[in-house]
N, C-alpha and C positions, 0 to 999 in steps of 0.2 A: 391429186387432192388427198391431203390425211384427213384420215375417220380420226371421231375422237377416240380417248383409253390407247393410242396407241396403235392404231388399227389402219393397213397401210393398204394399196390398191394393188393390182395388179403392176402395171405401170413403173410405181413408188418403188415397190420390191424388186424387178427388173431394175432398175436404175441403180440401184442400192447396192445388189449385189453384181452388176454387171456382166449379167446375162439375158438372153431373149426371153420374152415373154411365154413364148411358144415351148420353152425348155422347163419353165416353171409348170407349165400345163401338163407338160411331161411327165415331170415327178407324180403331178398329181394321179393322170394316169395308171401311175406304176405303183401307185398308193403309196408312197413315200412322202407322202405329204396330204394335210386336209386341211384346208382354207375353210372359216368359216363363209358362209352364202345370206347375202342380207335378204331380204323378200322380193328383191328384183333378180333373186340369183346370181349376184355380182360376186366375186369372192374379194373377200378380204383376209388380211393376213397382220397379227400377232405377231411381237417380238421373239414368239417362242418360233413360231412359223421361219421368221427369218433367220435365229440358230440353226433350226431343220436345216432351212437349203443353204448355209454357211456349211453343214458337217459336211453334207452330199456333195458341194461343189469342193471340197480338202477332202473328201474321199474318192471322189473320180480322177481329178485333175493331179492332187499331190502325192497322193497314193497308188494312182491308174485303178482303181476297181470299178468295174461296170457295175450297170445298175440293179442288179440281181446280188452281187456279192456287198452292194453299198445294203439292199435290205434283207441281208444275212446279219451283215453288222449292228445295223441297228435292231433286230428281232433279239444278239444275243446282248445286246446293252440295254433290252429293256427287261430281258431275264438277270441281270447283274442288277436289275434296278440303278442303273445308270442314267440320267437324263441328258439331253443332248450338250449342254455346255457340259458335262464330265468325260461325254465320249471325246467330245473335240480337243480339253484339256490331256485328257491320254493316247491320242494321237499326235497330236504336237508333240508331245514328251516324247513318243517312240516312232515319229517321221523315220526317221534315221537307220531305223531297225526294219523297216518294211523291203 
């Protein structure tokens, strides 16, 4: 079911990006990710949210980094003041170079 503004489910975002629900739980775990939590503590998830686990899933998968070296990355992209579509954009540009 979509939240309004944009705002997608657990579920939604598994589907979306086709992976297990359980792997999105993960990230959040690993603080690579914050969903917001509506008053039933459901999470939901942002467009921005779904960039997040687009970078994370083209950083593990097409780049091989586990999940420590994926929030090495993003710690130094947010010291570059980098946002997650410019990290992605500069990863795609130097896939190749990895």
């Amino acid at each position: 079911m979509k939240k309004d503004n944009e705002h997608f489910l657990i579920g939604e975002v598994a589907k979306k990006v086709g992976i297990h629900d359980q792997t999105i739980r993960m990230y959040e775990r690993k603080n690579l990710l914050k969903p917001l939590r509506t008053a039933n503590n459901t999470r939901i998830f942002t467009k921005n949210d779904l960039t997040r686990i687009n970078a994370i899933i083209t950083l593990t998968q097409e780049v091989g980094l586990n999940l420590s070296g994926v929030k090495m990355v993003f710690s130094l992209a947010r010291k570059l003041k980098m946002n997650d579509d410019e990290l992605l954009d500069f990863v795609y540009d130097h896939i190749n170079e990895f």
